[in-house]
The first five atom37 places (N, CA, C, CB, O) and aatype in JSON, in Angstrom:
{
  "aatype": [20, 20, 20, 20, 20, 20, 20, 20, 20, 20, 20, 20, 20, 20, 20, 20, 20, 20, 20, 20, 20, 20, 20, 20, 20, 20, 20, 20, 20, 20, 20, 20, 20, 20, 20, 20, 20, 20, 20, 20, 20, 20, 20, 20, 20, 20, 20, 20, 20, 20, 20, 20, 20, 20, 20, 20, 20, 20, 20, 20, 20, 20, 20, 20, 20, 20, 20, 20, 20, 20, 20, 20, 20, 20, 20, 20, 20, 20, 20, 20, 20, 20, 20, 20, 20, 20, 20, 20, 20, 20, 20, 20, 20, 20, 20, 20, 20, 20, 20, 20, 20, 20, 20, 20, 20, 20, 20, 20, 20, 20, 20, 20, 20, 20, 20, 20, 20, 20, 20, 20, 20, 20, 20, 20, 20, 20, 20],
  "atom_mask": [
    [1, 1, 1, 1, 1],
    [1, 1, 1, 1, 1],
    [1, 1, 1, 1, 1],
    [1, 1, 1, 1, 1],
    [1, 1, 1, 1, 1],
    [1, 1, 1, 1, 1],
    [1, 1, 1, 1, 1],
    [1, 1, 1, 1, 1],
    [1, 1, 1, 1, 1],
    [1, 1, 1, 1, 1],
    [1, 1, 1, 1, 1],
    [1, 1, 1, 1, 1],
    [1, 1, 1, 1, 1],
    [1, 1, 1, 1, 1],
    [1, 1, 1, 1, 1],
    [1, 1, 1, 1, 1],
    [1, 1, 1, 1, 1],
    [1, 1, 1, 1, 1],
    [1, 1, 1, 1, 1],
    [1, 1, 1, 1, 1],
    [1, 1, 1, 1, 1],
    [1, 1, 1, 1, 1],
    [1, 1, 1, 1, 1],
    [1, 1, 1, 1, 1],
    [1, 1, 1, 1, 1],
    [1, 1, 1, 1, 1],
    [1, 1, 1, 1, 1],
    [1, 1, 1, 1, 1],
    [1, 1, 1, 1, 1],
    [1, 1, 1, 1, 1],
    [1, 1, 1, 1, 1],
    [1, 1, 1, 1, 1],
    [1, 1, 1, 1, 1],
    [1, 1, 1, 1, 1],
    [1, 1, 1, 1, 1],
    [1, 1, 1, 1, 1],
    [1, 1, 1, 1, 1],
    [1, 1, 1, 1, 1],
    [1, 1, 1, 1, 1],
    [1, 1, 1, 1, 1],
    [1, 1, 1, 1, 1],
    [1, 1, 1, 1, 1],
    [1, 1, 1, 1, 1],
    [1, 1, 1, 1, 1],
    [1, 1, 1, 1, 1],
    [1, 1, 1, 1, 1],
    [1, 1, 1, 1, 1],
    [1, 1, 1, 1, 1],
    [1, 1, 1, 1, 1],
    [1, 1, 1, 1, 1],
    [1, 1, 1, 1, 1],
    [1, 1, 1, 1, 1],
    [1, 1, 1, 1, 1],
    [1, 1, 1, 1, 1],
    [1, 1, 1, 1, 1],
    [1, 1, 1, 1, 1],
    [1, 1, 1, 1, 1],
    [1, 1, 1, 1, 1],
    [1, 1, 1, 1, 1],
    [1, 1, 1, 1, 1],
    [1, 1, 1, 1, 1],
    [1, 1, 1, 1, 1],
    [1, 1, 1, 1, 1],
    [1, 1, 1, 1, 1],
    [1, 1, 1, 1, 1],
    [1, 1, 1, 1, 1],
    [1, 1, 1, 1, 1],
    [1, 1, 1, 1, 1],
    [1, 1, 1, 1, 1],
    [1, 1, 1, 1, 1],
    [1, 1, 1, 1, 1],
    [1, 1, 1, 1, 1],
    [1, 1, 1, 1, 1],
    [1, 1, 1, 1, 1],
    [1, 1, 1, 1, 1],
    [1, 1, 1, 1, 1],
    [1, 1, 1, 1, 1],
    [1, 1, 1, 1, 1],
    [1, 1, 1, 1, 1],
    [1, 1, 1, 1, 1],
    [1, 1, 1, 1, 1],
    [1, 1, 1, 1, 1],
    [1, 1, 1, 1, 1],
    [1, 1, 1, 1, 1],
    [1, 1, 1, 1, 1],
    [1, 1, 1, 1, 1],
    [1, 1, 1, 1, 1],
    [1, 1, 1, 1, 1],
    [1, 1, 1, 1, 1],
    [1, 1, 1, 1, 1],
    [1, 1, 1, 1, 1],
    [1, 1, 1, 1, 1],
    [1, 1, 1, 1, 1],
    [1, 1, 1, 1, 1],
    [1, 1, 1, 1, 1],
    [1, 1, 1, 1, 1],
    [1, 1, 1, 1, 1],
    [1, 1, 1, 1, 1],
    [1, 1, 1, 1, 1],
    [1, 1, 1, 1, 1],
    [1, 1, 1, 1, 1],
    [1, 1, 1, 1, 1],
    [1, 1, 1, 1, 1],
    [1, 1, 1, 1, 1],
    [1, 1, 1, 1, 1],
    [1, 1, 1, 1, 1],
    [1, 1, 1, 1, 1],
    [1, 1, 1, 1, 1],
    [1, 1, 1, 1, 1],
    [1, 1, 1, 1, 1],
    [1, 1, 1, 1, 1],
    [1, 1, 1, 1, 1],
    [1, 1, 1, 1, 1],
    [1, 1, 1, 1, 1],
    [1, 1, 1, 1, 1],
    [1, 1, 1, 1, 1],
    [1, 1, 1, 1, 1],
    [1, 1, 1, 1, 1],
    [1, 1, 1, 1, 1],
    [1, 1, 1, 1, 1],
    [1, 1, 1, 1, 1],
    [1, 1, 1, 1, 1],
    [1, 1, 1, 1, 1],
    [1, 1, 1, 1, 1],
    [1, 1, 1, 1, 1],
    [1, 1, 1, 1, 1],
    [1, 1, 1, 1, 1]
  ],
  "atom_positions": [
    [[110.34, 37.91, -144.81], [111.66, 37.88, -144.22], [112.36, 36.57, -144.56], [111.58, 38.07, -142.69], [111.8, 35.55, -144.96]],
    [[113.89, 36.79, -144.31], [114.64, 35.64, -144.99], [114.36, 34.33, -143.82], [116.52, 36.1, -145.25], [114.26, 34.73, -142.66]],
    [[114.26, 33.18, -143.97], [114.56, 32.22, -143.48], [115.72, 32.26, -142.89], [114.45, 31.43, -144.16], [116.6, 32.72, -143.61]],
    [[116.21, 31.79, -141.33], [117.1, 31.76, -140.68], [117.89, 30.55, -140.84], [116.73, 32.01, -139.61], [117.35, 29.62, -140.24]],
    [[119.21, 30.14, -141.55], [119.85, 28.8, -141.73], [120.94, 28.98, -141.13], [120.07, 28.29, -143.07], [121.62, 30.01, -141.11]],
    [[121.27, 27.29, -140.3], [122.57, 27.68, -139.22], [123.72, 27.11, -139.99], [122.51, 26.9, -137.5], [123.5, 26.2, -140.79]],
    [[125.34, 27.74, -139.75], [126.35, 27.68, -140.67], [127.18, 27.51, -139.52], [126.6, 28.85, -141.74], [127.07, 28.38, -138.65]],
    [[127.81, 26.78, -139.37], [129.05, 26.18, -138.21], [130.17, 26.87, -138.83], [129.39, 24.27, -138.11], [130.33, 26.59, -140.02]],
    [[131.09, 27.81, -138.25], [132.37, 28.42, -138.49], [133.27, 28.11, -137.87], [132.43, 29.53, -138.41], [133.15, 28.37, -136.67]],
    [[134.52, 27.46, -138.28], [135.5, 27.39, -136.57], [136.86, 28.24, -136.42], [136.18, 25.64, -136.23], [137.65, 28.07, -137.35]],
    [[137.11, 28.8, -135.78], [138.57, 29.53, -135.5], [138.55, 30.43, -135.59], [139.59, 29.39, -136.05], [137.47, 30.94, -135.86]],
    [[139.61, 31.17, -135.45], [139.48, 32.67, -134.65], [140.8, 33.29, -135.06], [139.35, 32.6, -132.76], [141.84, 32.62, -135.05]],
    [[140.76, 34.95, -135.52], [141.85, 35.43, -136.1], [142.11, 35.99, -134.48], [141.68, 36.52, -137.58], [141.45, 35.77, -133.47]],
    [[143.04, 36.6, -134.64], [143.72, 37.92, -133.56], [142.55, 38.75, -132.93], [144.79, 39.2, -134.54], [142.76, 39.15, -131.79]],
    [[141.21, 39.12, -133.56], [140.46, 39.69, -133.4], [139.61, 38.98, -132.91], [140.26, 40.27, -134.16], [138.62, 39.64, -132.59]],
    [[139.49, 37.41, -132.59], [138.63, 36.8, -132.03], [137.33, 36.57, -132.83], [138.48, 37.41, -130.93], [136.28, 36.38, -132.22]],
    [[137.39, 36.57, -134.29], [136.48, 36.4, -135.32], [137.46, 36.11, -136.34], [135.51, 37.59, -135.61], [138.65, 36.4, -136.37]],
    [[136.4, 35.16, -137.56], [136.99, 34.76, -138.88], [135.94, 34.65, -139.67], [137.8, 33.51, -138.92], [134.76, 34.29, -139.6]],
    [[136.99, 35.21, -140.74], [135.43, 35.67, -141.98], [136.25, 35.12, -143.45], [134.9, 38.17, -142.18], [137.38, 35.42, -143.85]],
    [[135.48, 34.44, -143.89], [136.03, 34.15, -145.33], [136.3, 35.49, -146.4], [134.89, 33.14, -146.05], [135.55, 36.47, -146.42]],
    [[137.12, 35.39, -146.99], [138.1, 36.43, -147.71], [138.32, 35.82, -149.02], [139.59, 36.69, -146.93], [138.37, 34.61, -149.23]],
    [[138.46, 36.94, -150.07], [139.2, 36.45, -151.44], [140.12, 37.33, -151.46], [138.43, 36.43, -152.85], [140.22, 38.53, -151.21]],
    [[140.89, 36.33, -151.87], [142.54, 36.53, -152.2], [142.88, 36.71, -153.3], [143.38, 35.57, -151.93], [142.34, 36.09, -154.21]],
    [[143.87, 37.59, -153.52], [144.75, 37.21, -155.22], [145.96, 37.23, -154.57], [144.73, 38.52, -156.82], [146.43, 37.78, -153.58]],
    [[146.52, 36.06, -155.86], [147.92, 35.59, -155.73], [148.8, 36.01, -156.96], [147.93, 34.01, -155.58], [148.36, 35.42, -157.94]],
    [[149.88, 36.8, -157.31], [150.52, 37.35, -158.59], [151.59, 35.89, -159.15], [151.59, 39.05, -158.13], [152.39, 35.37, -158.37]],
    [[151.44, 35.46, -160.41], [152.43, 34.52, -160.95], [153.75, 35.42, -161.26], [151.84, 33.73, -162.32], [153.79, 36.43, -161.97]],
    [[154.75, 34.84, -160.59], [156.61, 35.19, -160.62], [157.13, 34.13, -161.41], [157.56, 35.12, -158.94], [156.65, 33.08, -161.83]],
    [[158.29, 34.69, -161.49], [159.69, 33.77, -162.28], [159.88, 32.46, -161.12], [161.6, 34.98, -162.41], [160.79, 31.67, -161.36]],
    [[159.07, 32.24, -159.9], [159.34, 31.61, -158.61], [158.06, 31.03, -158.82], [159.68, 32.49, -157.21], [157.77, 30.34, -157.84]],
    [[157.2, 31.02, -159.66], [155.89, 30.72, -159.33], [154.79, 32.0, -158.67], [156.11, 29.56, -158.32], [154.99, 33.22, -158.73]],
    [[153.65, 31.32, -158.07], [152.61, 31.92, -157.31], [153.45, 32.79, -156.02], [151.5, 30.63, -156.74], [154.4, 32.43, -155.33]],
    [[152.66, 34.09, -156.03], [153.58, 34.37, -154.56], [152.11, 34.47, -153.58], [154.81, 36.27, -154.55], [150.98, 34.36, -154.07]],
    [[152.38, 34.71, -152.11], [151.83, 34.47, -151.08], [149.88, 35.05, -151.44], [152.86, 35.32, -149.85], [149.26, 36.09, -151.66]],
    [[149.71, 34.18, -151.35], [148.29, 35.46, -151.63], [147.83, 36.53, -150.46], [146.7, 34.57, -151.88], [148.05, 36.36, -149.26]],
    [[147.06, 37.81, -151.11], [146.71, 38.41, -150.57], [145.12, 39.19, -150.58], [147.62, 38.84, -150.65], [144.68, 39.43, -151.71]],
    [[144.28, 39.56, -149.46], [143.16, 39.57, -149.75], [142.7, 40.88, -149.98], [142.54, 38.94, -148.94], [143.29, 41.86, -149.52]],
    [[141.28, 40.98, -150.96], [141.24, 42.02, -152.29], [140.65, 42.71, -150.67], [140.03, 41.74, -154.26], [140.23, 42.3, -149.59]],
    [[141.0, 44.26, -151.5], [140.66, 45.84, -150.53], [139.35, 45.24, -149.83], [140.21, 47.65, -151.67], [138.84, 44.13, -149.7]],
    [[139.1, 46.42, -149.5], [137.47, 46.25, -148.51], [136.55, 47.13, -149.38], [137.45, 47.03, -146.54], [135.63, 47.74, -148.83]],
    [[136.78, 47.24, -150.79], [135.48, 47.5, -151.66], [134.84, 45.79, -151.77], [135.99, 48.34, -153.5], [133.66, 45.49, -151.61]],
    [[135.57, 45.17, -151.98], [135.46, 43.83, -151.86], [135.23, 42.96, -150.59], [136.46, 43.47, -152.36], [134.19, 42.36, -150.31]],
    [[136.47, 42.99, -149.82], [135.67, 42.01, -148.65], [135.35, 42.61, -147.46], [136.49, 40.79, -148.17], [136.2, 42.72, -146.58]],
    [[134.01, 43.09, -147.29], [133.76, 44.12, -146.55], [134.05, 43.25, -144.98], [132.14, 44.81, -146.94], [134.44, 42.14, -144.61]],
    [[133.65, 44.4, -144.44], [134.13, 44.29, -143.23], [132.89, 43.49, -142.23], [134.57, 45.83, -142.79], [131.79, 43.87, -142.63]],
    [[132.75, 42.61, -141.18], [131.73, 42.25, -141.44], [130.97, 41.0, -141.64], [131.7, 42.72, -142.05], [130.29, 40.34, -140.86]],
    [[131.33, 40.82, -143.19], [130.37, 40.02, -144.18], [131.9, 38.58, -144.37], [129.72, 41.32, -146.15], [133.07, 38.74, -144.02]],
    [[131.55, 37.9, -144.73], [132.09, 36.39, -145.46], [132.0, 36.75, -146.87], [131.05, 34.87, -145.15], [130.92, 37.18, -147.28]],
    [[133.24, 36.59, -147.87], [132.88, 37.0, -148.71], [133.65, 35.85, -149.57], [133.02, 38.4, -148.77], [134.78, 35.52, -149.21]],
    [[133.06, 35.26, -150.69], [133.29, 33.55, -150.78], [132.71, 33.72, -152.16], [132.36, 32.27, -149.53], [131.91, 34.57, -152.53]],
    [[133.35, 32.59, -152.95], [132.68, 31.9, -154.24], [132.87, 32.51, -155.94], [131.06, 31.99, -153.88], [132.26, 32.17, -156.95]],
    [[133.9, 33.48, -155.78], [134.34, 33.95, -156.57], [134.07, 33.39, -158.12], [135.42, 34.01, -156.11], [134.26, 32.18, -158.23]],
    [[133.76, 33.89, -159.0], [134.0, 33.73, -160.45], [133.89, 34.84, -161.35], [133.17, 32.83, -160.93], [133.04, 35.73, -161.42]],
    [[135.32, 34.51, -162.29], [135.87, 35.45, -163.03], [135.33, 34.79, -164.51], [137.57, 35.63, -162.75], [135.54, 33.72, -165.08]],
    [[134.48, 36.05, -164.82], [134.4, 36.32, -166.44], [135.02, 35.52, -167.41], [134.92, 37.54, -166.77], [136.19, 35.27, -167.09]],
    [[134.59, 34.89, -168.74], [135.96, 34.43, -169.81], [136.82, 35.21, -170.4], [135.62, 33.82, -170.96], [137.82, 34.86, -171.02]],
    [[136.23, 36.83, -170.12], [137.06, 37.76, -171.08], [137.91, 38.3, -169.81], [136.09, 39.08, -172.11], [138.96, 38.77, -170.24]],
    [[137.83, 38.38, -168.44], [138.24, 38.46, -166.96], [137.85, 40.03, -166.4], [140.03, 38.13, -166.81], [138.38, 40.6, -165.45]],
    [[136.74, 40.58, -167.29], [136.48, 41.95, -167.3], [135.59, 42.04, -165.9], [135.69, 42.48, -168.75], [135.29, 43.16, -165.49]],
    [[135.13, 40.73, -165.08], [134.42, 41.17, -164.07], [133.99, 39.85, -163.15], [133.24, 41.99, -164.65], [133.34, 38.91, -163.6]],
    [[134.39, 39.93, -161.99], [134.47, 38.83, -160.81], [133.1, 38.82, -159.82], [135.88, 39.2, -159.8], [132.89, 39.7, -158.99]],
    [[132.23, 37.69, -160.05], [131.44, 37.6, -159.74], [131.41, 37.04, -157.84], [131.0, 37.0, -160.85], [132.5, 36.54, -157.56]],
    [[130.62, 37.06, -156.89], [130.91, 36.5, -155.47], [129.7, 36.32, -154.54], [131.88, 37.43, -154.75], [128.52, 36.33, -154.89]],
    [[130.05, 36.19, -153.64], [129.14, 35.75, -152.63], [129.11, 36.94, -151.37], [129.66, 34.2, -152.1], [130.15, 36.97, -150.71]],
    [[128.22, 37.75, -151.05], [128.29, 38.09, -149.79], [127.39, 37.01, -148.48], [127.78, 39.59, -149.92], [126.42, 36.27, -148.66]],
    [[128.11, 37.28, -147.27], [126.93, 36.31, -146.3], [127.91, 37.15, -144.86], [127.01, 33.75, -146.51], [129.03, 37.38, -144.4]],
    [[126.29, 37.36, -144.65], [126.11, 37.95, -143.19], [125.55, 37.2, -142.39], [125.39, 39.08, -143.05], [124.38, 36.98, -142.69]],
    [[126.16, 36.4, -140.91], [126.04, 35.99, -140.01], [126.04, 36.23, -138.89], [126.36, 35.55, -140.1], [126.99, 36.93, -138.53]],
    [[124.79, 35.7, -137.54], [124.97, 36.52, -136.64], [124.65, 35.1, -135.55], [123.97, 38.03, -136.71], [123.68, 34.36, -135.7]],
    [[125.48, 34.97, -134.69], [124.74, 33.72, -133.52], [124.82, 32.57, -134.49], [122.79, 33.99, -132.88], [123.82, 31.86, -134.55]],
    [[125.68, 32.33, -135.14], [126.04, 31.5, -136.3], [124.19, 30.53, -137.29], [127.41, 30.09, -135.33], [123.72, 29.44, -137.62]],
    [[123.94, 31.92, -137.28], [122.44, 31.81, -138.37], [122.75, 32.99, -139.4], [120.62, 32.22, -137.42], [123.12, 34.12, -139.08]],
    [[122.49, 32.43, -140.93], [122.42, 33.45, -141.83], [121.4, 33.98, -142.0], [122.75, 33.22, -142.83], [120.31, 33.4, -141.99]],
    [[121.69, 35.84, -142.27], [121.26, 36.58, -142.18], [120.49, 36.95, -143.31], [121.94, 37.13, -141.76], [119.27, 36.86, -143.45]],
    [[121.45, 37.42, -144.19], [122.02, 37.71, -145.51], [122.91, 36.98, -147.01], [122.69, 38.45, -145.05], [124.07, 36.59, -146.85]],
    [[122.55, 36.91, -147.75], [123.23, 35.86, -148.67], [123.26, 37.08, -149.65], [122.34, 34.23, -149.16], [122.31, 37.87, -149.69]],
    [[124.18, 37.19, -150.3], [123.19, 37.93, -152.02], [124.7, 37.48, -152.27], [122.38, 40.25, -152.47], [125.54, 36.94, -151.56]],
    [[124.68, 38.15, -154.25], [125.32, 37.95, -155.23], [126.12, 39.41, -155.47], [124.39, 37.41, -156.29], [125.46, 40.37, -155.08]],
    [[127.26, 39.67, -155.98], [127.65, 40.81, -156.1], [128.69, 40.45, -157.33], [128.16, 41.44, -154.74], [129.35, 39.43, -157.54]],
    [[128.56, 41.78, -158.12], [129.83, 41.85, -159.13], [130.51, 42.91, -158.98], [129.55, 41.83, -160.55], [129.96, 43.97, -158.66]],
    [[132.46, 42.77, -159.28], [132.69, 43.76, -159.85], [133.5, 43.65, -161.26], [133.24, 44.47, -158.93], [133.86, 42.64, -161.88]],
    [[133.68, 45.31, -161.63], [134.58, 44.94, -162.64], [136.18, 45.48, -162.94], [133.84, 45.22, -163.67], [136.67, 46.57, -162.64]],
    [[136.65, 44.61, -163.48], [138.58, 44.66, -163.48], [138.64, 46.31, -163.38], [139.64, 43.93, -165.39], [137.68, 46.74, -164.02]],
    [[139.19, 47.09, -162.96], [140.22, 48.56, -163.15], [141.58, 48.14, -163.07], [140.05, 49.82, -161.89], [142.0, 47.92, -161.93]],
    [[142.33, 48.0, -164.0], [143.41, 47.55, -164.29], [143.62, 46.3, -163.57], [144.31, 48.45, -164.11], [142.91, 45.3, -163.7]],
    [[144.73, 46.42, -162.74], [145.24, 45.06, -161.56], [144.46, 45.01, -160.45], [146.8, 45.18, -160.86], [144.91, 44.36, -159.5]],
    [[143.17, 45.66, -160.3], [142.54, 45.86, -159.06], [140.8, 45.73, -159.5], [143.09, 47.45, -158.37], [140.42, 46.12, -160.6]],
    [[139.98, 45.21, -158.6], [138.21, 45.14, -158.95], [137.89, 46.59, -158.18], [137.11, 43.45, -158.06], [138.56, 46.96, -157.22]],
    [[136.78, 47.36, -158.74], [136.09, 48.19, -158.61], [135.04, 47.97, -157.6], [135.75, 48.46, -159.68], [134.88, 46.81, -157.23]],
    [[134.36, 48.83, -157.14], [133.14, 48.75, -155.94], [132.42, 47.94, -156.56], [132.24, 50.08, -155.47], [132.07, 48.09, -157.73]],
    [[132.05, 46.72, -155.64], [131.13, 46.15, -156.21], [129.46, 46.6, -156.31], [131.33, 45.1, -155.69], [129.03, 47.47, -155.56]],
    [[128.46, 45.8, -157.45], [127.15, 46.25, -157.21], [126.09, 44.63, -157.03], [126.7, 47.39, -158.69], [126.29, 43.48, -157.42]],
    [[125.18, 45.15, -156.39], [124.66, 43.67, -156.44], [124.27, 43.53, -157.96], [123.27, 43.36, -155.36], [124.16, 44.43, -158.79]],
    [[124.04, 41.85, -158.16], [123.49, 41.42, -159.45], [121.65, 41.71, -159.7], [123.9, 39.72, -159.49], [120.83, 40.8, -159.53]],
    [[121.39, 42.62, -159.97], [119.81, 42.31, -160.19], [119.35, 41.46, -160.82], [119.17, 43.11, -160.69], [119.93, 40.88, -161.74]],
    [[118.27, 41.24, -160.45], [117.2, 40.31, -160.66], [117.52, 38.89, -160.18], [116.85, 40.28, -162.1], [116.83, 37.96, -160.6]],
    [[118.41, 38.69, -159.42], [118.86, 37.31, -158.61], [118.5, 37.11, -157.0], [120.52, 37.24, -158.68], [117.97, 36.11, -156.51]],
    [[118.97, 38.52, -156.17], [118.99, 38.06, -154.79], [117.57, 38.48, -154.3], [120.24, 38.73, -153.89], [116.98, 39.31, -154.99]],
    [[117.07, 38.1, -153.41], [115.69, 38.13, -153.02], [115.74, 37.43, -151.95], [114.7, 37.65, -153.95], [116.78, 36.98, -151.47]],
    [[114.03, 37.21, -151.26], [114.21, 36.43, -149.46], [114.13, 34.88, -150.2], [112.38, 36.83, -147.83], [113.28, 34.02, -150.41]],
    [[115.7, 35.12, -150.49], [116.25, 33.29, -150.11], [117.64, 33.73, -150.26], [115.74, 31.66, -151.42], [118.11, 34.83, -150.54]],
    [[118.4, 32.12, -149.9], [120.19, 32.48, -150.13], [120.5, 31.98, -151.64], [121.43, 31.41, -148.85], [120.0, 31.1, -152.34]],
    [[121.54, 32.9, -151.85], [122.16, 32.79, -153.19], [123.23, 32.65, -152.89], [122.06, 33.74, -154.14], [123.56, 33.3, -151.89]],
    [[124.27, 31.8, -153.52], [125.21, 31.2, -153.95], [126.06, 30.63, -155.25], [124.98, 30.67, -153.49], [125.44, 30.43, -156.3]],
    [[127.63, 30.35, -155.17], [127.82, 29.42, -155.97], [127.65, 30.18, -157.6], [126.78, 28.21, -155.53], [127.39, 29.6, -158.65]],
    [[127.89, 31.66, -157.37], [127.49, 32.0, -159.36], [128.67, 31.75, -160.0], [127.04, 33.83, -159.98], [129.77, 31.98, -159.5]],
    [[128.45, 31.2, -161.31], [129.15, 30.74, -161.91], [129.08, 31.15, -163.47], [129.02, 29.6, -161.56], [128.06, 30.93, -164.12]],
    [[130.23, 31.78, -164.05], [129.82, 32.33, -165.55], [129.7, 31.24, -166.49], [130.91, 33.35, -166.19], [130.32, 30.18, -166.42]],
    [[128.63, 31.67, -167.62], [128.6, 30.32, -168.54], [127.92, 30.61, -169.75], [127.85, 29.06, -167.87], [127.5, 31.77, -169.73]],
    [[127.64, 29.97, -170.89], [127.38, 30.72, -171.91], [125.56, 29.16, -171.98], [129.17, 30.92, -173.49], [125.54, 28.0, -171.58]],
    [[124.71, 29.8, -172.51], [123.67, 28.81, -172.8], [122.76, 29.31, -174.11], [122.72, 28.62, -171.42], [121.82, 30.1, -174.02]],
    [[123.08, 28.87, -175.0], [122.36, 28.93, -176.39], [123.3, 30.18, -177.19], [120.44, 29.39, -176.19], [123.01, 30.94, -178.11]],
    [[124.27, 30.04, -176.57], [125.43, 31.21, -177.22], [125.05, 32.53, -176.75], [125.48, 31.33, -178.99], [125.26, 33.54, -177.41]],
    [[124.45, 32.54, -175.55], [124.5, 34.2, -174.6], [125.04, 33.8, -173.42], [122.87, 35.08, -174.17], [125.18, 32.6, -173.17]],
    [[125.46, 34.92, -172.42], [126.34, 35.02, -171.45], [125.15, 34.53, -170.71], [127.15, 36.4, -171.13], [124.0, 34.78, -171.09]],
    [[125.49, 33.64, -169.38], [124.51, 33.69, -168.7], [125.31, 33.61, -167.24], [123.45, 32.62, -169.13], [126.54, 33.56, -167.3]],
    [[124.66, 33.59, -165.93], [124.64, 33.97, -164.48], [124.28, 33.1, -164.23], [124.04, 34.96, -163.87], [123.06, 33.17, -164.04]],
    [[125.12, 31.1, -163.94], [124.21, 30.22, -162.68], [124.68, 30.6, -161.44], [124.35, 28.51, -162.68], [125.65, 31.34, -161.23]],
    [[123.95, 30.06, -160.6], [124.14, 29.82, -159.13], [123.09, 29.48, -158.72], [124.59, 30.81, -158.32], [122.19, 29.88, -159.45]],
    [[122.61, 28.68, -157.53], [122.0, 28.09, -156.41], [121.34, 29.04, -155.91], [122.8, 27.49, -155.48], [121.55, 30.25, -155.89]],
    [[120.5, 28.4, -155.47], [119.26, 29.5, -154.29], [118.65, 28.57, -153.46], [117.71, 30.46, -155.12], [118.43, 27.54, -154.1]],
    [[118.24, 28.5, -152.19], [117.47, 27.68, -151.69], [116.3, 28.46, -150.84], [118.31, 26.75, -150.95], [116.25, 29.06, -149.77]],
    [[115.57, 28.2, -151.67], [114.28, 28.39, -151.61], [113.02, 28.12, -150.38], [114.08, 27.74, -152.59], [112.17, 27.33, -150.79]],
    [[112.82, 28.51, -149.34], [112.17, 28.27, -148.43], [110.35, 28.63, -148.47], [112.98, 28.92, -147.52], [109.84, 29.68, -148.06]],
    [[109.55, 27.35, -149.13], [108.16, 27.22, -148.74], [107.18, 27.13, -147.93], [107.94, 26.76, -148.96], [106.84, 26.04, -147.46]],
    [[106.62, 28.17, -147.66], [105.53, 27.62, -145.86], [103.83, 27.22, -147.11], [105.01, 30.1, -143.88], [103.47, 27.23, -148.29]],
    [[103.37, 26.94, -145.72], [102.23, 26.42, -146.65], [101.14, 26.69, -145.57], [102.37, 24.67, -147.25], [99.96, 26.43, -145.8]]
  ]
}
């Protein structure tokens, strides 16, 4: 089972809860307009959904899910989706990354000239 880690949250929507969200913002003849946050294939309902990174070719947005309860995490994993026109598709988790520890922080990048997947994990040892 996952290790229990405590995460301090502060403030409160209308609903008396606040959950991190990703947003898109459209560029105008005015600049950036107001941002707004992606459907609930994306930020589920629920979950904190944080840490976004977009592809170099922008074909697919990488993120963070995290489930919290009694302000201890639950749940961490990694999720992708990919572009359908102006909008991301259902996301799927990343295999071979999330497992009993937290994942975070993925970031696209290329290493020895292949695509590669960083991000963070913290790793919890008993002995």
């Amino acid at each position: 089972s996952l290790p229990r880690k405590e995460i301090y949250i502060e403030g409160e929507d209308s609903e008396g809860e606040l959950y991190f969200k990703i947003y898109k913002s459209t560029l105008t003849d005015k600049g950036y307009d107001r941002g707004k946050p992606l459907g609930e294939e994306i930020n589920r309902e629920g979950y904190h959904t944080s840490s976004p990174s977009i592809s170099p070719d922008g074909s697919r947005m990488y993120f963070v899910r995290t489930l919290i309860e009694d302000g201890q995490i639950i749940e961490q994993k990694i999720y992708f989706s990919k572009r359908k026109g102006n909008d991301w598709g259902a996301p799927d988790e990343v295999e071979g990354v999330n497992g009993d520890y937290f994942v975070t922080h993925p970031a696209v990048g290329e290493l020895y000239g292949k695509t590669v997947l960083f991000f963070t994990a913290e790793l919890t040892f008993s002995t």
